[in-house]
C-alpha positions as CSV (number, residue, x, y, z in Angstrom):
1,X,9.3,26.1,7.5
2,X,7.5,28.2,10.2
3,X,4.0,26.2,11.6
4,X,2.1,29.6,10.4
5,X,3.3,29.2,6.9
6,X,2.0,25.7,7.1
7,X,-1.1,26.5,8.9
8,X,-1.7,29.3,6.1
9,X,-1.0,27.3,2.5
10,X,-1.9,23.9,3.9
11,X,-4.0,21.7,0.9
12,X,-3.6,18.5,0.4
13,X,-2.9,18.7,-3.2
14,X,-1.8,16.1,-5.7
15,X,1.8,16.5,-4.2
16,X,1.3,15.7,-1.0
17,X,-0.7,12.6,-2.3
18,X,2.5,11.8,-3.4
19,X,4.5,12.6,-0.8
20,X,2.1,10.7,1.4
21,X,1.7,7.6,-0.7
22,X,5.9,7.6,-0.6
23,X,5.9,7.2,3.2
24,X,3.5,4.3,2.6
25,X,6.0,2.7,-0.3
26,X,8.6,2.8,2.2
27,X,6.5,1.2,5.5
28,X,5.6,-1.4,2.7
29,X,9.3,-2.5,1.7
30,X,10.2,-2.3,5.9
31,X,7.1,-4.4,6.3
32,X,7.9,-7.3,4.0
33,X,11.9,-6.5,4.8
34,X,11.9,-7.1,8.1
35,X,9.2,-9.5,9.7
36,X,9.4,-12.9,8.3
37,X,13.0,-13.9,8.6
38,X,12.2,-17.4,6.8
39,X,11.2,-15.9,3.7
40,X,14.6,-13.5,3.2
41,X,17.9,-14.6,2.0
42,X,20.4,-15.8,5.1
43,X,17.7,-15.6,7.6
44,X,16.9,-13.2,10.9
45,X,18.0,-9.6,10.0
46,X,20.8,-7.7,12.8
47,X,19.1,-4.6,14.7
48,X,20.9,-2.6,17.8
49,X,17.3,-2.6,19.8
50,X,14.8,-3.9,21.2
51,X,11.5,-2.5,21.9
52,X,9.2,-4.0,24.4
53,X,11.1,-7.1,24.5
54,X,11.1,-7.6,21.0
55,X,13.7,-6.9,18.1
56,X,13.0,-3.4,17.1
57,X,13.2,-4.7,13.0
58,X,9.9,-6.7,14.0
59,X,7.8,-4.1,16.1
60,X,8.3,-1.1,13.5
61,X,7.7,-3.6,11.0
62,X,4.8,-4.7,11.9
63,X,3.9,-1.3,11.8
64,X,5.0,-1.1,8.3
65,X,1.6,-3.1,7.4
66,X,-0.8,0.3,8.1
67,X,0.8,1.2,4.3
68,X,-2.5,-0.5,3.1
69,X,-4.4,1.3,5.0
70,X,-2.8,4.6,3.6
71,X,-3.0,3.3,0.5
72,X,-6.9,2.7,0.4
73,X,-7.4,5.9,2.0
74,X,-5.5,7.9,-0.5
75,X,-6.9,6.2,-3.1
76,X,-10.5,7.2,-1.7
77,X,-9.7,10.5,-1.4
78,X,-8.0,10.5,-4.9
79,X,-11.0,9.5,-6.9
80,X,-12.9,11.4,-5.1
81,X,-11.7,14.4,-5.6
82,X,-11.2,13.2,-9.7
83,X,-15.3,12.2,-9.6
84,X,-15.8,16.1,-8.5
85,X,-13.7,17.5,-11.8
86,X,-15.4,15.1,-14.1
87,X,-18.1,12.0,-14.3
88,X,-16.7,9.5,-12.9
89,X,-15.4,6.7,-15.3
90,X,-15.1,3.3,-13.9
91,X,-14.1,1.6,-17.1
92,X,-11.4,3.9,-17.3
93,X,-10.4,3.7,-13.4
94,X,-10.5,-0.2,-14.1
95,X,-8.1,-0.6,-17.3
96,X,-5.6,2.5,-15.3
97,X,-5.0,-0.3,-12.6
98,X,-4.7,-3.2,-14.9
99,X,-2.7,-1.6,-17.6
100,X,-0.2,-0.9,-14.5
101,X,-0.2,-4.1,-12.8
102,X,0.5,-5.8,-17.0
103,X,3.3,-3.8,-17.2
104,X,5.7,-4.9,-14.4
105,X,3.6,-8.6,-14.9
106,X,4.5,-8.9,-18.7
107,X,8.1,-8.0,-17.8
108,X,9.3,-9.7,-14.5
109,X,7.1,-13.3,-14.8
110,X,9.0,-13.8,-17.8
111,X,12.3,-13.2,-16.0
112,X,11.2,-14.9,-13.1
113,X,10.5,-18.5,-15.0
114,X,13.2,-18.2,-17.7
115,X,15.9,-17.2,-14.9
116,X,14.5,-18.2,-11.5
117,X,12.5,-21.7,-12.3
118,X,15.2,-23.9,-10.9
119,X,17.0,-21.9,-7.7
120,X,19.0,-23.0,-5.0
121,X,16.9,-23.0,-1.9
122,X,18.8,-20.1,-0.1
123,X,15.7,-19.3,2.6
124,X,13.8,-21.6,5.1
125,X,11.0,-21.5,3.8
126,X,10.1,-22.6,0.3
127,X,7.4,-19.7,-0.2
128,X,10.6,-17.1,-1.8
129,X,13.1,-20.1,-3.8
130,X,10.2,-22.4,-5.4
131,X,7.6,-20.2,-6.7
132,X,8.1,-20.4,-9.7
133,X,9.4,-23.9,-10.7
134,X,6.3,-25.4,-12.4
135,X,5.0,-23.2,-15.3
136,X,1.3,-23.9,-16.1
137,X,-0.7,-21.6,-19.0
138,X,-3.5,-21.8,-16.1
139,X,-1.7,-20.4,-13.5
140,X,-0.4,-17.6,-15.4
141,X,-4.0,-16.5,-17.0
142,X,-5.5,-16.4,-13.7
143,X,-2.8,-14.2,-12.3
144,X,-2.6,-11.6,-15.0
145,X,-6.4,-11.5,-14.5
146,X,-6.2,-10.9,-10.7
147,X,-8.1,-14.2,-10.3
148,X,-4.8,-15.8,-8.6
149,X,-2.3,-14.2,-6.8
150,X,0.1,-17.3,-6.9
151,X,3.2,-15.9,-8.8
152,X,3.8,-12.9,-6.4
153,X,1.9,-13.3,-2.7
154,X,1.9,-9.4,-2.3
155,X,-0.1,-9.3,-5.1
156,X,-3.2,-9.7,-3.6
157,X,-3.8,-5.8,-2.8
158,X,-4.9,-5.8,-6.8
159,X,-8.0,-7.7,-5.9
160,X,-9.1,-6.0,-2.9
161,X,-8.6,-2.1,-4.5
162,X,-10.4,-3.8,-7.8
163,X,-13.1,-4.0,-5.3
164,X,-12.7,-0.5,-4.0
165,X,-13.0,0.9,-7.5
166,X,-16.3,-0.8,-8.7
167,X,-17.6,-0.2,-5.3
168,X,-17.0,3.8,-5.7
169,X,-20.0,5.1,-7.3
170,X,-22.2,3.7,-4.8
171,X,-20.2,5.1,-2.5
172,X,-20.6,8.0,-3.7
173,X,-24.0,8.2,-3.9
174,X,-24.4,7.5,-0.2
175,X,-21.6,9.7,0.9
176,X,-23.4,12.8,-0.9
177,X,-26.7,12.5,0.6
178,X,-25.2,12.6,4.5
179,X,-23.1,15.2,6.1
180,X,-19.1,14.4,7.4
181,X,-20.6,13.4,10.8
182,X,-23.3,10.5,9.4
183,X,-20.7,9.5,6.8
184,X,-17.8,8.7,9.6
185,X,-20.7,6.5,11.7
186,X,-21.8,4.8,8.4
187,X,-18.1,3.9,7.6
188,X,-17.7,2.8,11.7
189,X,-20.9,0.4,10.6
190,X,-19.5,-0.8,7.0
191,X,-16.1,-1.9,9.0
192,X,-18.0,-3.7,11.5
193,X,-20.2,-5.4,9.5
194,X,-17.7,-6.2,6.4
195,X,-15.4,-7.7,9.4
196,X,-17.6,-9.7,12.0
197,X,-20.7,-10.6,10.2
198,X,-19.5,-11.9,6.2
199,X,-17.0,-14.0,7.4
200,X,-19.3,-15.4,9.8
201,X,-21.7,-15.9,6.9
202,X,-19.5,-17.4,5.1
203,X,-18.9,-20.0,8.0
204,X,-23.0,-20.9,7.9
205,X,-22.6,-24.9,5.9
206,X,-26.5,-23.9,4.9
207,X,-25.1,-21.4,2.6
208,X,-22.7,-23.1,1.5
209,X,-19.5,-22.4,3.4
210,X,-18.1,-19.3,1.4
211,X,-15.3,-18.5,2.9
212,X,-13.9,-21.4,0.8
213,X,-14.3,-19.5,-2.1
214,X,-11.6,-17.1,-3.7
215,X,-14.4,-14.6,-4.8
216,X,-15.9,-14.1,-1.6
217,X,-13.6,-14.3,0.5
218,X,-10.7,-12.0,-1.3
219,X,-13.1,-10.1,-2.5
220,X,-15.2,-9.0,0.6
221,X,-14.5,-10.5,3.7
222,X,-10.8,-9.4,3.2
223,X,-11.5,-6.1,1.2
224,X,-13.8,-4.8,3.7
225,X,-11.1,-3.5,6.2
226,X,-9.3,-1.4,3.7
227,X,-12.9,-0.5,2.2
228,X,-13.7,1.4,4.9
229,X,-10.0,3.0,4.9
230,X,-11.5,3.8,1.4
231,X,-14.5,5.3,2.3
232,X,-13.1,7.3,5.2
233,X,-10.9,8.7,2.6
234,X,-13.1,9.3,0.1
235,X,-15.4,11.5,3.5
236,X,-12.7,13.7,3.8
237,X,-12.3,14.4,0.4
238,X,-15.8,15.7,0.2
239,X,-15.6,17.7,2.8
240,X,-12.3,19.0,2.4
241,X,-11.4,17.5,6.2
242,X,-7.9,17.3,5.7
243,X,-7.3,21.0,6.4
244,X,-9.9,21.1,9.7
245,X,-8.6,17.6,11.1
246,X,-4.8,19.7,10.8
247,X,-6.4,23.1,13.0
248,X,-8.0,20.5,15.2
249,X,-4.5,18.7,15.9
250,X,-2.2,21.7,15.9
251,X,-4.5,23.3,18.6
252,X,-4.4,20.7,20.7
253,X,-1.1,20.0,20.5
254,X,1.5,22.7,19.1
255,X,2.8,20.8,16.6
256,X,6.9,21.1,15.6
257,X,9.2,18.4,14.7
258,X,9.8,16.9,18.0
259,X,6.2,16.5,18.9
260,X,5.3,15.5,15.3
261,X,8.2,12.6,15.6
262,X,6.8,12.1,19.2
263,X,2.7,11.5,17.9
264,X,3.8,9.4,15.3
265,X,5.8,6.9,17.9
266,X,2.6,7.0,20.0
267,X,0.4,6.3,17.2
268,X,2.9,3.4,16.4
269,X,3.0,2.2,20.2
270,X,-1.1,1.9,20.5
271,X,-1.0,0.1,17.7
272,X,1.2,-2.5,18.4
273,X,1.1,-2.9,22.2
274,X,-2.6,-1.3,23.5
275,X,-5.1,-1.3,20.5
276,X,-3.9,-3.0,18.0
277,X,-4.4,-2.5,13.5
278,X,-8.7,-3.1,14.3
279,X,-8.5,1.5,14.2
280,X,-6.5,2.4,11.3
281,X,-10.0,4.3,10.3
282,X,-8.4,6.3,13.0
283,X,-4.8,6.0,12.6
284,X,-4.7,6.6,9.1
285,X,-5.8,10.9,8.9
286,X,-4.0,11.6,12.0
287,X,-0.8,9.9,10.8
288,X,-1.7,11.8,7.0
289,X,-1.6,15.2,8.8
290,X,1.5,14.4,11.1
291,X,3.5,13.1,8.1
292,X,2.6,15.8,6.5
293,X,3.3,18.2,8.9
294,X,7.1,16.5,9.8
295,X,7.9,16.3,5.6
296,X,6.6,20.1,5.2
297,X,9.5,21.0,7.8
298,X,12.0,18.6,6.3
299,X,12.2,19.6,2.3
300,X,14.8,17.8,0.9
301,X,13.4,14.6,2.5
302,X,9.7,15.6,1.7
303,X,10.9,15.7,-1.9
304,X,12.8,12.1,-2.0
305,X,9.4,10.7,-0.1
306,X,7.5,12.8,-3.2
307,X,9.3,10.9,-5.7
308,X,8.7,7.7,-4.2
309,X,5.2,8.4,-4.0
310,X,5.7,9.0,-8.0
311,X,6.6,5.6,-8.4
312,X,5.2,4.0,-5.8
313,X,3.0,1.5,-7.9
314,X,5.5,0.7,-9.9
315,X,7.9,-0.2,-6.5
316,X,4.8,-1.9,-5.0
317,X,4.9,-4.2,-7.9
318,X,8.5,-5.0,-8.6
319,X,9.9,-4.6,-4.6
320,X,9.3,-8.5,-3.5
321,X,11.1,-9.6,-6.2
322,X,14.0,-8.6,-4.9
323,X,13.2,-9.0,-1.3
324,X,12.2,-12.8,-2.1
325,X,11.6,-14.5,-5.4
326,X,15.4,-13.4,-7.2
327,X,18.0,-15.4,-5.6
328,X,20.4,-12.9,-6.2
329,X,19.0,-9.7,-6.3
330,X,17.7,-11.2,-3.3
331,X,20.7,-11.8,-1.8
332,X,22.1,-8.7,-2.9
333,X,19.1,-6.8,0.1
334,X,20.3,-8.8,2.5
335,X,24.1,-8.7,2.0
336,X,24.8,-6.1,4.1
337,X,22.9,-7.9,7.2
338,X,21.7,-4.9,9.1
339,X,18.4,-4.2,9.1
340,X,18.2,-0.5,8.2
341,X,20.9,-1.1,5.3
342,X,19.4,-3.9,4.1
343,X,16.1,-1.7,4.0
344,X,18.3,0.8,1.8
345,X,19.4,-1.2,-0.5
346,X,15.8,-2.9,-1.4
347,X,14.3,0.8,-1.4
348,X,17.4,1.7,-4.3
349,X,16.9,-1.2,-6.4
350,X,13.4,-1.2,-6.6
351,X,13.6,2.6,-7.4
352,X,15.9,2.4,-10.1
353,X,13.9,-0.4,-11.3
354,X,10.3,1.3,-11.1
355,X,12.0,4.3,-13.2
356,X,13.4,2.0,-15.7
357,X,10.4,0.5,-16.5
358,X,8.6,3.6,-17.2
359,X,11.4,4.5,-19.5
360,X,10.7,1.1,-20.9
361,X,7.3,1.7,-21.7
362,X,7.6,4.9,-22.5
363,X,9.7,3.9,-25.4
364,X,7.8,1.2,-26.3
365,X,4.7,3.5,-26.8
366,X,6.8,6.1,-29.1
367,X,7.8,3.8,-30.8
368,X,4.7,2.3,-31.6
369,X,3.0,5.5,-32.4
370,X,6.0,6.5,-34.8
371,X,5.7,3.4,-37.3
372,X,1.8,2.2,-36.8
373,X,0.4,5.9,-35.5
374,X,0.1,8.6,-39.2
């Protein structure tokens, strides 16, 4: 595709949401994949390079963890562009997010205590073989209510997006009295203070030392850098900043598929070696426009990443099953030993899985309207 055809029908429409959120599915599963080598069946992954004196599986995995940041400020820009159709409905946004997380929960913490209670310890560390060999009604409750992430550690986005979502219509009450330039300086000021001064609050004994507590702690001091991924996200939306922050790039830089591929290592290199994760209220639109830009030139792989991004909670959900908790599906990623393979194989099975389940449910709710639904 020609950079003027781009330049001429670029939106950032629902599909390249999707296509967006499937690049962040995939930095997620490379993330968890590849990083912690105690955690994955038979250890310490292969890899042909090194970067900067380090495996090159570790420094683009690290990497892999800005899919949060994505994530929050897609979801910003989501429901903020859904709160412009029609009022706003945070009930409804609320049970949406629940109703999603309960259907992979109802189906796989079943499997995992009736088949995985009792496994052969096949990592170093105990966090993947032993989770869940004591069953306890308390335990479960809280982690089908969010309160506990316990049974899946990855979980624990649920609670910090919860936030996001309650937080959003006073959000957008402040983001619609200021113009694009006030609201990026307010978001600069909620990052700062959501990550310096509450958890030094929560340090003061006087009051109580909060950090302690699950609430506070999950639900602000940790929420608050994503939050203002959120917000940023939910700024452009209003303004429609996708397509200017695109003209601003492709004038400065004539933008094809060796420069886009080139940006995106740089963006990668400043932050992992010079800047470090503290701007991903700055990495996170310019990597949305440059991924968007690479995937509009590559269809075929656009479309794959599209259909990802279609099933991307669903694989968010289900993917450390397999790259942890299941001793043999486990084992199955990690047969192959090579880090990009390996990679493959978790991105297929939790694919197949994700579409499964929605076939699952799918049939579970004709059925139910054909025999209780007149």
């Amino acid at each position: 595709m020609k950079s003027k055809e781009i330049s001429n029908n670029i939106v950032f429409s629902k599909e390249d949401t999707k296509v967006i959120k499937g690049v962040a599915i995939v930095l997620m599963l490379m993330h968890h994949l590849w990083i912690i080598p105690d955690r994955i069946a038979g250890g310490e992954l292969n890899y042909l390079l090194s970067v900067f004196g380090e495996s090159s599986l570790s420094f683009f995995g690290w990497f892999g963890n800005i899919c949060v940041s994505l994530f929050f400020f897609l979801g910003g820009y989501g429901i903020y562009v859904q709160s412009t159709k029609k009022d706003f409905n945070l009930i409804k946004n609320i049970k949406k997010l629940f109703i999603s997380y309960w259907k992979v929960f109802l189906i796989f913490i079943p499997i995992a205590f009736i088949f995985f209670s009792n496994q052969v310890p096949y990592t170093v560390s105990d966090y993947s073989y032993a989770r869940y060999n004591v069953f306890t009604w308390t335990e479960v409750l809280q982690n089908f209510f969010t309160i506990s992430y316990s049974l899946n550690g990855e979980w624990w986005f649920l609670s910090s997006y919860l936030v996001a979502i309650i937080s959003f219509p006073i959000i957008k009450m402040i983001i619609d009295k200021f113009n694009y330039k006030s609201n990026i300086l307010i978001v600069i000021f909620v990052l700062l203070f959501g990550t310096y001064i509450f958890p030094a609050l929560g340090n003061i004994s006087t009051l109580g030392n909060l950090n302690t507590s699950f609430i506070y702690y999950n639900f602000l001091c940790k929420s608050f850098p994503w939050m203002a991924c959120f917000w940023l996200g939910a700024v452009f939306a209003k303004d429609n900043l996708i397509i200017g922050f695109y003209n601003k790039i492709k004038n400065a830089i004539h933008l094809n598929l060796f420069v886009d591929v080139l940006a995106i290592l740089s963006i990668i290199f400043l932050r992992q070696k010079v800047i470090g994760a503290e701007l991903d209220i700055l990495y996170t639109p310019v990597l949305v426009v440059l991924f968007m830009d690479l995937l509009n030139r590559l269809k075929i792989v656009r479309n794959i990443f599209a259909e990802f991004g279609n099933r991307s909670t669903n694989m968010y959900l289900i993917h450390s099953f397999y790259c942890y908790y299941f001793a043999l599906f486990a084992k199955i990623t990690t047969y192959f030993k090579w880090g990009i393979s390996c990679l493959l194989v978790l991105i297929i099975m939790t694919y197949v899985s994700a579409v499964l389940l929605d076939y699952f449910w799918n049939g579970i709710e004709k059925l139910f309207k054909k025999v209780f639904v007149k």
